[in-house]
Structures are given as structure tokens and as C-alpha cells.
C-alpha positions as CSV (number, residue, x, y, z in Angstrom):
1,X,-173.3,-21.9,-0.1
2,X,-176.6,-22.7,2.0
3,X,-176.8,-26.1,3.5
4,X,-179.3,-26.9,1.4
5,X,-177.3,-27.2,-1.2
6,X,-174.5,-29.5,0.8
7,X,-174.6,-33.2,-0.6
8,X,-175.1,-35.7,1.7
9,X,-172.2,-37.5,0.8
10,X,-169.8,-34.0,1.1
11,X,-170.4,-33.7,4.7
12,X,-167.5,-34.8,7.0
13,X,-167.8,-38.1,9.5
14,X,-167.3,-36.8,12.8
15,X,-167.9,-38.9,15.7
16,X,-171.0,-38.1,17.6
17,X,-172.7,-36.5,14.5
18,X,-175.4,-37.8,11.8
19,X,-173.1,-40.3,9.7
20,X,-170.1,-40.9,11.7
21,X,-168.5,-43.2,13.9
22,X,-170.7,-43.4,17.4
23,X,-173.3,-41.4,15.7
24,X,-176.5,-43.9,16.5
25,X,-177.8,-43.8,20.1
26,X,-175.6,-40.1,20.9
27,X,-177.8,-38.0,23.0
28,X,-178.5,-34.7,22.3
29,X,-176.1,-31.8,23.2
30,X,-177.0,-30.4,26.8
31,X,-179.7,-27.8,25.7
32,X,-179.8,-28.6,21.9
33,X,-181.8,-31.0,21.7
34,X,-181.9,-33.6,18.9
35,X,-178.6,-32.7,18.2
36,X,-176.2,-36.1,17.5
37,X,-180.1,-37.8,17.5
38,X,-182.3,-38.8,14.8
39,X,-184.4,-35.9,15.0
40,X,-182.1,-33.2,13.9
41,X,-181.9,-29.7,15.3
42,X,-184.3,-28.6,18.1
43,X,-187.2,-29.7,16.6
44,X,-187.2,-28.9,13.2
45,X,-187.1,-32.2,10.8
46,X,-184.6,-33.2,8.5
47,X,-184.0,-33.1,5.3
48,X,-184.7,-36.1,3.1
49,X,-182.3,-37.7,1.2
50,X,-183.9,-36.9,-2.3
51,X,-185.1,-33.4,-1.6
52,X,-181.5,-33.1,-0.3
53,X,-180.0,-34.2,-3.6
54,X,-182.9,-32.2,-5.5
55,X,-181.5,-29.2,-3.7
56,X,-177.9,-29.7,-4.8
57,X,-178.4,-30.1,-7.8
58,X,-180.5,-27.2,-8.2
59,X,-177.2,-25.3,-7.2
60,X,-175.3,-27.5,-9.2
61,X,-177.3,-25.8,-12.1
62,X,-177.3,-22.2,-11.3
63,X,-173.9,-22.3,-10.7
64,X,-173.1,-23.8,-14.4
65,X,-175.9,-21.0,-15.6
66,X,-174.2,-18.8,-13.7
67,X,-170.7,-19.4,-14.9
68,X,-172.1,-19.7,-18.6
69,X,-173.2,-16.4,-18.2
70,X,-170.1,-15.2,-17.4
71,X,-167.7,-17.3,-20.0
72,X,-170.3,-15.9,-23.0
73,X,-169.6,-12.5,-21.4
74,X,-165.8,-12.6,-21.1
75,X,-166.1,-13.7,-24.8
76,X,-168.0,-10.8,-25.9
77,X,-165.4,-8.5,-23.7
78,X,-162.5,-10.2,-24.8
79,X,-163.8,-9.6,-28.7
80,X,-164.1,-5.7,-28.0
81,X,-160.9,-5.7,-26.1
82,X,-159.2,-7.2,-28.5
83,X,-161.0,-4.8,-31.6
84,X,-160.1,-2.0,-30.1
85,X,-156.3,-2.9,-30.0
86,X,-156.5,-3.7,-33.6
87,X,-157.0,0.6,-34.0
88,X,-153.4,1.0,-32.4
89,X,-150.5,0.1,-34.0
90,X,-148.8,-1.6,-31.0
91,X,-151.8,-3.6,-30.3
92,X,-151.8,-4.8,-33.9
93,X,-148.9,-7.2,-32.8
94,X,-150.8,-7.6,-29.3
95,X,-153.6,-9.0,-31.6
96,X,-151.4,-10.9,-33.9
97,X,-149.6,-12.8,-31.1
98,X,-153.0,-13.6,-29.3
99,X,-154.2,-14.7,-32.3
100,X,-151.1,-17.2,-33.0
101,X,-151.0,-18.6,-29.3
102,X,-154.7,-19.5,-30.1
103,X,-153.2,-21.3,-32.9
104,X,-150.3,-22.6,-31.1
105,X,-152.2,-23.7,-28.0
106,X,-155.1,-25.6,-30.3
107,X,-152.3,-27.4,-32.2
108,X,-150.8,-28.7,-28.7
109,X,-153.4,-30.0,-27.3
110,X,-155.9,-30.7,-30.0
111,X,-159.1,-29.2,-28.0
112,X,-160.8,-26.1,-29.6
113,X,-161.1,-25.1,-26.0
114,X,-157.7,-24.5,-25.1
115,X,-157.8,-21.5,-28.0
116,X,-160.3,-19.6,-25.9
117,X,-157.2,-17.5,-24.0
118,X,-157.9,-15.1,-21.3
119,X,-162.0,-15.3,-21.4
120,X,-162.5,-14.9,-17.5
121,X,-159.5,-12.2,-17.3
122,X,-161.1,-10.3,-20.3
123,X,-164.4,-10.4,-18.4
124,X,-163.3,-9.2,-15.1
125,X,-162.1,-6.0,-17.6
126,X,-165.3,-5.8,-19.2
127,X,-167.4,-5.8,-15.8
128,X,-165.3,-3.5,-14.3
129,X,-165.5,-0.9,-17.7
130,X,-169.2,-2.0,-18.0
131,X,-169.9,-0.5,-14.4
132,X,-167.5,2.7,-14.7
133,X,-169.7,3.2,-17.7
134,X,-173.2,3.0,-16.1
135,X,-172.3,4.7,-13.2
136,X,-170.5,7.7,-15.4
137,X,-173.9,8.4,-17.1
138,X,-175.6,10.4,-14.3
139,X,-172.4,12.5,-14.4
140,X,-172.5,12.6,-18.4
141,X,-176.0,14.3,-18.2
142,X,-175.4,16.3,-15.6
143,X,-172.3,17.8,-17.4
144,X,-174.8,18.6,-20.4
145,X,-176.5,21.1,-18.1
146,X,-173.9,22.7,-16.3
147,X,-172.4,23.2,-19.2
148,X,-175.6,24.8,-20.8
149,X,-176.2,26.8,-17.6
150,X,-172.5,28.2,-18.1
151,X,-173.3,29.2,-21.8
152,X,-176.4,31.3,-20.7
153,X,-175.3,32.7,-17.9
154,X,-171.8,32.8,-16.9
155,X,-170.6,32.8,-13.8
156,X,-174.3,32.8,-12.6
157,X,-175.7,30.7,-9.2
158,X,-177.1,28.0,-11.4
159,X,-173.6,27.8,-13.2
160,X,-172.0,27.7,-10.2
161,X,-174.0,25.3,-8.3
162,X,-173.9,22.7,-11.1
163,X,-170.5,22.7,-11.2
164,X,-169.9,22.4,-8.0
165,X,-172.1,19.4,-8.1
166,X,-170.1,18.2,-10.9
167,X,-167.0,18.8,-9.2
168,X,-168.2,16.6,-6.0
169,X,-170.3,13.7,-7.8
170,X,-166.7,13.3,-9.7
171,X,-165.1,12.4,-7.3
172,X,-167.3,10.4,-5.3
173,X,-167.7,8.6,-8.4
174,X,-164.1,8.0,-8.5
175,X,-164.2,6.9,-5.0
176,X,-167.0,4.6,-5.5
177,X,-165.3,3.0,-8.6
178,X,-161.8,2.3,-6.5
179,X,-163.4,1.1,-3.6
180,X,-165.8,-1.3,-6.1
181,X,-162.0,-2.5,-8.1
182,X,-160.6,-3.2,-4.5
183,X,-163.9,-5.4,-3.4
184,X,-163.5,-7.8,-6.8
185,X,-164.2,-5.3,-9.8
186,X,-167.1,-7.3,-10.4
187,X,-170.6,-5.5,-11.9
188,X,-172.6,-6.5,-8.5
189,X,-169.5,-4.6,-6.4
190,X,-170.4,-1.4,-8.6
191,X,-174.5,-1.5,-7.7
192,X,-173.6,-2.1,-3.9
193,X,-174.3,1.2,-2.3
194,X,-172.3,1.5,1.1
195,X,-168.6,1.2,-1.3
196,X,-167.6,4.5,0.9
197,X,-167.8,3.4,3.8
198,X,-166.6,0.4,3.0
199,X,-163.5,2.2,1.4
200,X,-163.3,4.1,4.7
201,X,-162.8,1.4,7.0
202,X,-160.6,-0.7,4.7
203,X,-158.1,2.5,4.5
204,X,-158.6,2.7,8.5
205,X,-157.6,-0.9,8.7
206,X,-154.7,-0.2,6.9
207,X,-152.7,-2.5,4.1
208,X,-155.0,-0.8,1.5
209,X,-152.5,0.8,-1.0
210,X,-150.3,-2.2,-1.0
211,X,-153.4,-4.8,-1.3
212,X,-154.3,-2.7,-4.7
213,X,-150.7,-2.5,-5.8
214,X,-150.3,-5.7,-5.5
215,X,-153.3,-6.7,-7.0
216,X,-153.2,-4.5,-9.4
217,X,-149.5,-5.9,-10.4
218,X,-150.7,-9.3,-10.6
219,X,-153.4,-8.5,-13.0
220,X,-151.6,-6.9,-15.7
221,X,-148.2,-9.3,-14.9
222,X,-151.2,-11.9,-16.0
223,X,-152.1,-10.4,-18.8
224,X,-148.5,-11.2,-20.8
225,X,-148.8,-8.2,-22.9
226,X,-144.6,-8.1,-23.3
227,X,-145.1,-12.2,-24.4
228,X,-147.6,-11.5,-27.1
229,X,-146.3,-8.7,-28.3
230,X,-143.0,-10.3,-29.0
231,X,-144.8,-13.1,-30.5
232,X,-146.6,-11.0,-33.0
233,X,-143.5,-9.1,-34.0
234,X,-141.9,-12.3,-34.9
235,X,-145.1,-14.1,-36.0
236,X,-145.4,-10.9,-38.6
237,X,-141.4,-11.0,-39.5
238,X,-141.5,-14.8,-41.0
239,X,-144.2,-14.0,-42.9
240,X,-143.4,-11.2,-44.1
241,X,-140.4,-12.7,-45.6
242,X,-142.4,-15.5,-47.4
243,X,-144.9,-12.7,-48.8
244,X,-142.4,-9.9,-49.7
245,X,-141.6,-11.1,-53.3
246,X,-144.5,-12.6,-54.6
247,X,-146.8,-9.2,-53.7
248,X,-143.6,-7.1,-55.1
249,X,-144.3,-8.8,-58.2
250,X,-147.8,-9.0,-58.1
251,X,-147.4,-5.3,-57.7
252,X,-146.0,-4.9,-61.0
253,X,-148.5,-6.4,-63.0
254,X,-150.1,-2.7,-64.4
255,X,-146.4,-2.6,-66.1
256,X,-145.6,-6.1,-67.0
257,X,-147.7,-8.4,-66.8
258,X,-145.5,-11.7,-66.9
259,X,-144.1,-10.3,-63.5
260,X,-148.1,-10.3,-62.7
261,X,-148.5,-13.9,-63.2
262,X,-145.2,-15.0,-61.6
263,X,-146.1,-13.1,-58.6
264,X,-149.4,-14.3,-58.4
265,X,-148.0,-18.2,-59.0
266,X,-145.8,-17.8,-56.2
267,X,-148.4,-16.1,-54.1
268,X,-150.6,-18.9,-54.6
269,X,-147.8,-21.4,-53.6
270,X,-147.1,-19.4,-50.4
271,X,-150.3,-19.5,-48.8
272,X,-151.0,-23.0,-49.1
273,X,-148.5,-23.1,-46.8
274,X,-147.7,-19.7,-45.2
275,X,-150.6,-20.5,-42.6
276,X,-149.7,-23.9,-41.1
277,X,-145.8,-22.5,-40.6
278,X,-147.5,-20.0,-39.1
279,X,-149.1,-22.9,-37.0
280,X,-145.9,-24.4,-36.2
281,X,-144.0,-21.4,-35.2
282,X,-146.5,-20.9,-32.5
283,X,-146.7,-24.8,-31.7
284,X,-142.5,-24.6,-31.2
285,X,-141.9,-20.9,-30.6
286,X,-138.7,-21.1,-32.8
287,X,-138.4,-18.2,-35.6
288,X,-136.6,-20.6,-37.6
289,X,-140.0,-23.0,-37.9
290,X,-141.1,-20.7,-40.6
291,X,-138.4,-22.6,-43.0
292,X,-139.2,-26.2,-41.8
293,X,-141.5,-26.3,-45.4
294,X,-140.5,-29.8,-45.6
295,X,-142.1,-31.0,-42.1
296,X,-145.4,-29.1,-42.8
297,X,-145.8,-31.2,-46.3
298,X,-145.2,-33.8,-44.2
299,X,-147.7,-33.0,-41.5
300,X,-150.0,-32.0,-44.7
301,X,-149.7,-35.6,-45.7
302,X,-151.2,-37.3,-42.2
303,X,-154.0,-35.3,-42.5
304,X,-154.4,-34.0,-45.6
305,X,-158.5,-33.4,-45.5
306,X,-158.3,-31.5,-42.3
307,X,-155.6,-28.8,-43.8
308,X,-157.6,-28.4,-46.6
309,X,-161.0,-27.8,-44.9
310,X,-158.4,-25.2,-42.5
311,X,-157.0,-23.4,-45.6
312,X,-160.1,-23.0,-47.0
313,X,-162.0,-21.7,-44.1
314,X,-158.8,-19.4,-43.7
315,X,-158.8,-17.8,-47.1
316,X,-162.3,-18.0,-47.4
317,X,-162.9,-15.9,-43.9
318,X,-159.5,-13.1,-45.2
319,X,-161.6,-12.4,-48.8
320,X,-164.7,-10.1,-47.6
321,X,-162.2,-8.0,-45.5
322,X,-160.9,-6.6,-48.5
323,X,-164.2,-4.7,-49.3
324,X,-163.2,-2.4,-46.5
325,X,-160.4,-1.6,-48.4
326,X,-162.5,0.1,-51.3
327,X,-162.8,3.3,-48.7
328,X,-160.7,5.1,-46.6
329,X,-161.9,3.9,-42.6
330,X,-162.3,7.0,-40.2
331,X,-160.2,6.3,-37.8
332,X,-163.8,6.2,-35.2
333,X,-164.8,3.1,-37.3
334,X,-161.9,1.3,-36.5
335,X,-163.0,-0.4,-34.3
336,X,-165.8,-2.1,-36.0
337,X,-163.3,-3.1,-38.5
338,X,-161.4,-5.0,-36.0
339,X,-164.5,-6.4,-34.7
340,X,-165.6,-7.9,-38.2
341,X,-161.6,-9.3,-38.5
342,X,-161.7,-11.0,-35.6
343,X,-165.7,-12.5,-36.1
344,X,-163.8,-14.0,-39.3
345,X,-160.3,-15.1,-38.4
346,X,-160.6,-16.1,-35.2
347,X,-162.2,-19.3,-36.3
348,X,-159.8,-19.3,-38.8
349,X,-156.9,-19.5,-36.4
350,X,-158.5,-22.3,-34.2
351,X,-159.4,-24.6,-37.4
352,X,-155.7,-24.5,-38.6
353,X,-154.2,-25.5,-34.7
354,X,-157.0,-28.5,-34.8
355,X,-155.8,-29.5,-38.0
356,X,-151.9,-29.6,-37.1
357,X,-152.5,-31.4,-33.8
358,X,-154.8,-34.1,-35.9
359,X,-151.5,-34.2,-37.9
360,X,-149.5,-34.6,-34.7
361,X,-151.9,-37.9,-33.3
362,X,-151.0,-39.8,-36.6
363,X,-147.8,-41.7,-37.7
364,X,-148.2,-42.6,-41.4
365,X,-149.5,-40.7,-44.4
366,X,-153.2,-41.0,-45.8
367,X,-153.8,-42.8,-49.1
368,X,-152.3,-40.6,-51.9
369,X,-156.4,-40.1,-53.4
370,X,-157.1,-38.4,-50.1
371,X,-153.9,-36.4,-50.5
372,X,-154.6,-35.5,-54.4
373,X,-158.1,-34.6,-53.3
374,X,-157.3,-32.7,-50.9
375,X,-155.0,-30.8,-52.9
376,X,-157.5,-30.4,-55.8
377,X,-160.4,-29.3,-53.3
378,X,-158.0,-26.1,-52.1
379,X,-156.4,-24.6,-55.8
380,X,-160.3,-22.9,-56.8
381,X,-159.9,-21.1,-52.8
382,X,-156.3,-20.4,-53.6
383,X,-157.1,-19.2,-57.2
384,X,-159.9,-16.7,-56.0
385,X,-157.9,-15.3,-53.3
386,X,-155.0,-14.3,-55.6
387,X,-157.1,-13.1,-57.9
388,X,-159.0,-10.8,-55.0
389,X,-155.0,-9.4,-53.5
390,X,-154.4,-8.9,-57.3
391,X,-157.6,-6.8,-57.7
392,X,-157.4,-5.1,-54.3
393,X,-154.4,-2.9,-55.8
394,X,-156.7,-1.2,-58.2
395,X,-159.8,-0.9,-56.3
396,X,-158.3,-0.2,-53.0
397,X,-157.8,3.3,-51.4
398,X,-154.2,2.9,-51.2
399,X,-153.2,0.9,-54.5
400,X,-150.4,-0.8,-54.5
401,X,-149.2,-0.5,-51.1
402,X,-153.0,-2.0,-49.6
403,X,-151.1,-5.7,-51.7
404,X,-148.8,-5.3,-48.5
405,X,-151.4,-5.2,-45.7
406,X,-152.7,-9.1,-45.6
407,X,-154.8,-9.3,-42.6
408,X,-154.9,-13.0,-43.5
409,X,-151.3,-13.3,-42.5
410,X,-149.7,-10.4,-40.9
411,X,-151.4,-7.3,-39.0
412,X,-155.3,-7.7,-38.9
413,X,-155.6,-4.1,-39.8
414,X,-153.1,-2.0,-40.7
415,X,-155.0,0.9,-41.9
416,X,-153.8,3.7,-39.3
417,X,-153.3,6.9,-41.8
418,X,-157.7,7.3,-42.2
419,X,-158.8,10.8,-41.9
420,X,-160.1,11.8,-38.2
């Protein structure tokens, strides 16, 4: 920080200097002078009050513009981390636990902000990819023509200098990329262009290989990945159980239909409620919150307006997924899949924790017309969403077993068996 971004009122009172005790009538430091005087330093005048204040709040603003910047990017980083894990069958519970400690978190504390987990963590990993991926270009292309140089003539000079080149531009690439990790793994450390030599006195210095261990241990220790996971596992277990029967029945409907309509009944009950237990498992952490249905109707009536405007957003957001079930994904478009889930039920997840913890600030139930409107406003959602798991079965690539994969409730998506 420059001093001319230091507020007036910030800087300590030390006797002797502007603005502390003894400071009027101090003579100057033996050959400073002005120092301790009205003056300031050797000559040069001092800042005015308001152009002081103009200053700091100048850096008062880039540093919020500069911090914006970097939350909307840890957003964006954290979205793509988190789409990619969707593609791996572990990181499906990764993604499902995240997702409910967003829920959770919102639902403690009642601010929309608190949902936003991880957002400068996820950036630091999507600076330090996003530089390992600019840099790696030069060697991408250069790759191209060593390999073409081998094709027409093997074993040749040209082959052999290229690769050669290859081989040493690898690994001062890999160099460069450790030594930009150890200096903060942040996108300016990539572009600095001394990172050897910096790399070579900080291994001279000594402490280097611990410093990154540690650091390194820290980092992922941070990250939680053993907490979420287990949360997701259990997150997906209770509702499986609440889901299991309705969608077995559902699932019969092509041979009896009465077993149809019972399931889809049932169905319809279960997720009116199946996504505030959710909500409440990961307020309380306790498995056995999934079978407190009592409490959530309870909770339901205290804020009956906000749960509906939550379940609707919720179903609303799970329907257009199921068009990606009329294909079989390649497994190289995962991704994107898991990009468009989390685009639609990530909002999902933070509008049912703001509607619990509204729940949570109030003592006695709304008027029974809010509560009957309320319930009336949610039955065409809850209609059109059975319907559209009841269709999914017959339009789906997997039939009946595509019933079982509700991205709405239990793995985002669950669709690892796609052709390569």
C-alpha cells in the first residue's frame, strides 16, 4: 500500500510527529529538514486533507474491484470444478454433499451468502490450472511439430532437435509452474519471468520441500473432501429410502397401471417434502432428521409462502434435466451436463436453506389461507413433475432404471455407463 493511500486518521500518534503528542513546535530532524515541522519532508509539501481522503478511497475502490474480480472468478472456477466431479462417480457424493452444506449453511444463518462455500479456495485452483494451461500451449504446438518432423523423417536432425527441445521446455515448464505454486499460485506468479531463479535461491535457502509440504497439506486438509463425501453418502441414503417405493411402483405402470398411479400419488407426496428433510439433515447433521416429517410440516406451517416459492423453484429447475436423458451422453460431454445441473440446482439448494431458516426466525403458524394457498400454489409443480419422472421411463435411454437417477434429490448425474 503506497502512502497515498494511508488515511489520515490510520496513522499512529507518536510524539514528535505530525498529529501526536509534542508534535507543534518539534524542529526538524538534524539534516531532514521539515521533518516533525509543518512543512513536511525536505521540501516537498504535504498532502491535503481532501486529496488525502480522495486518494484512499480511490484504493478503497480498486481494491473492492479488485476483490470482485476475483470472488466472480472463484465462482466460475468453483462451477467447473465442481462439473467436472459430477463425471466421476466418487465426486457425485463430493457434489451432493457440497450441495447440501450450501443448504445446511443457508438454513443456519439465513444469509444467501453463507451458501457460497469455498469461492476463494476454488479460485486459487482455477488460477493456478488457468496459468498451467497458458503456459502449456507453447509446448502443445511445439509437440505438433516434432511430432510431424518424426513422421517424415525418423530419427532425422530436425526430429531430433525438436525433441530435444521438447524434452527441455518440459521441464523448465514444470519448474516454472512449482516455483509459481510455491510464490502464491496465483495467475500474476505464472507471467513473472525470473520464477527460476527465484526457485534456485529459495531451494539454496533451504526449508523448501517442507514449506510446500506443508502448504500443500493445508490446502487439501482445507478442502474437506472426506466431510463432504460422507455427507453426500448419507444425504443420498435417506433419500433414497423415501424414493425407493413410490419409483418401484411408478415403474410398473407399463404392466399395471393402478400400481402407476399409487406410485405416482406417493411420489407426489414425497417431494413436497423429501427436499426440506433434506434441508434439515444438513441444518442438524443427524441421519435420523430425514424421519422428523412431523417437524418439517411444522416448519412448513411458519412459513408456508416461502417453502412453496422453494419447492417450486426446486422442481421447476430438476424438469429440463430430464431432456438429457432422451440420449445416451458421451462420456466427453459430461461435463457440460454437470455444468447445466449445477446452473439449475444450485439456486435450488440456496432457496430451500432461506426458506427453513425464515421458518427458524418465527414462533407461531401463518393464517391457515396462507397455509392452504400455499399448498394449492405447489400441487400443478408437483403434478407436472410426476408426470415428467413417469414419462422419462419410456423416453429415456435407459427406461426404467433412468426413474431411479433423480438429480433433484440424489446424485446430480448418475449417467457413467455412456459410450467413450
Amino acid at each position: 500500500m503506497s502512502v497515498a493511500t494511508i488515511d489520515a486518521r490510520d496513522e499512529p500518534s507518536v510524539p514528535g510527529l505530525p498529529g501526536g503528542p509534542g508534535a507543534a513546535g518539534v524542529p526538524g530532524v538534524a539534516g531532514v529538514p521539515g521533518v516533525g515541522g509543518a512543512a513536511g519532508v525536505a521540501g516537498l509539501p504535504s498532502m491535503p486533507p481532501v486529496e488525502r481522503r480522495t486518494a484512499s478511497w480511490l484504493g478503497r475502490g480498486r481494491a473492492m474491484v479488485a476483490s470482485g474480480a476475483g470472488w466472480c472468478f472463484g465462482i466460475v472456477s468453483l462451477f467447473v470444478g465442481l462439473a467436472i466431479l459430477t463425471s466421476v462417480p466418487v465426486g457425485q457424493f463430493l457434489v451432493l454433499g457440497y450441495l447440501l452444506e450450501v443448504a445446511g449453511r443457508v438454513a443456519r444463518t439465513g444469509r444467501l451468502r453463507d451458501g457460497f462455500i469455498g469461492v476463494r479456495a476454488a479460485g486459487s485452483l482455477g488460477g493456478i490450472a488457468l496459468g498451467c494451461a497458458c503456459l502449456w500451449l507453447p509446448l502443445y504446438f511445439l509437440s505438433i511439430f516434432a511430432e510431424n518432423a518424426t513422421i517424415i523423417d525418423p530419427g532425422g536432425r530436425s526430429a531430433r532437435r525438436l525433441n530435444l527441445a521438447l524434452g527441455v521446455l518440459g521441464l523448465l515448464y514444470l519448474l516454472h509452474v512449482v516455483a509459481a505454486c510455491l510464490r502464491g499460485g496465483r495467475l500474476r506468479d505464472f507471467l513473472r519471468p525470473f520464477n527460476l531463479l527465484w526457485l534456485v535461491r529459495r531451494v539454496a535457502r533451504g526449508g523448501a520441500y517442507a514449506e510446500a509440504r506443508d502448504g500443500l497439506w493445508h490446502f487439501v486438509a482445507g478442502l474437506r473432501l472426506p466431510y463432504y463425501f460422507w455427507r453426500g453418502l448419507r444425504g443420498f441414503l435417506g433419500a433414497f429410502l423415501w424414493l425407493v417405493v413410490p419409483l418401484s411402483l411408478l415403474g410398473q405402470g407399463h404392466e399395471n397401471p393402478l400400481l402407476a398411479v399409487i406410485g405416482g400419488l406417493l411420489l407426489g407426496v414425497v417431494v413436497i417434502w423429501l427436499p426440506f428433510l433434506q434441508v434439515r439433515f444438513a441444518r442438524d447433521d443427524r441421519l435420523r432428521a430425514y424421519g422428523e416429517l412431523r417437524a418439517v410440516r411444522a416448519d412448513f406451517a411458519r412459513a408456508p409462502l416461502a417453502f412453496a416459492v422453494a419447492l417450486t423453484v426446486h422442481l421447476s429447475s430438476a424438469v429440463p434435466l430430464y431432456l438429457l436423458k432422451i440420449e445416451v451422453i458421451p462420456r466427453d460431454l459430461m461435463f457440460l451436463e454437470g455444468l447445466v445441473f449445477l446452473l439449475f440446482m444450485f439456486p435450488a439448494r440456496l432457496l430451500g436453506g432461506w426458506a427453513y431458516a425464515r421458518s427458524a426466525r418465527r414462533d407461531a403458524p401463518r393464517h391457515g389461507l396462507w397455509r392452504w394457498a400455499a399448498r394449492l400454489a405447489v400441487l400443478p409443480v408437483v403434478a407436472a413433475y410426476v408426470l415428467v419422472v413417469f414419462a422419462s421411463q419410456h423416453v429415456g435411454w435407459y427406461g426404467i432404471s433412468s426413474l431411479y437417477e433423480q438429480h433433484a434429490f440424489l446424485l446430480p448425474v448418475p449417467f457413467v455407463t455412456g459410450p467413450d
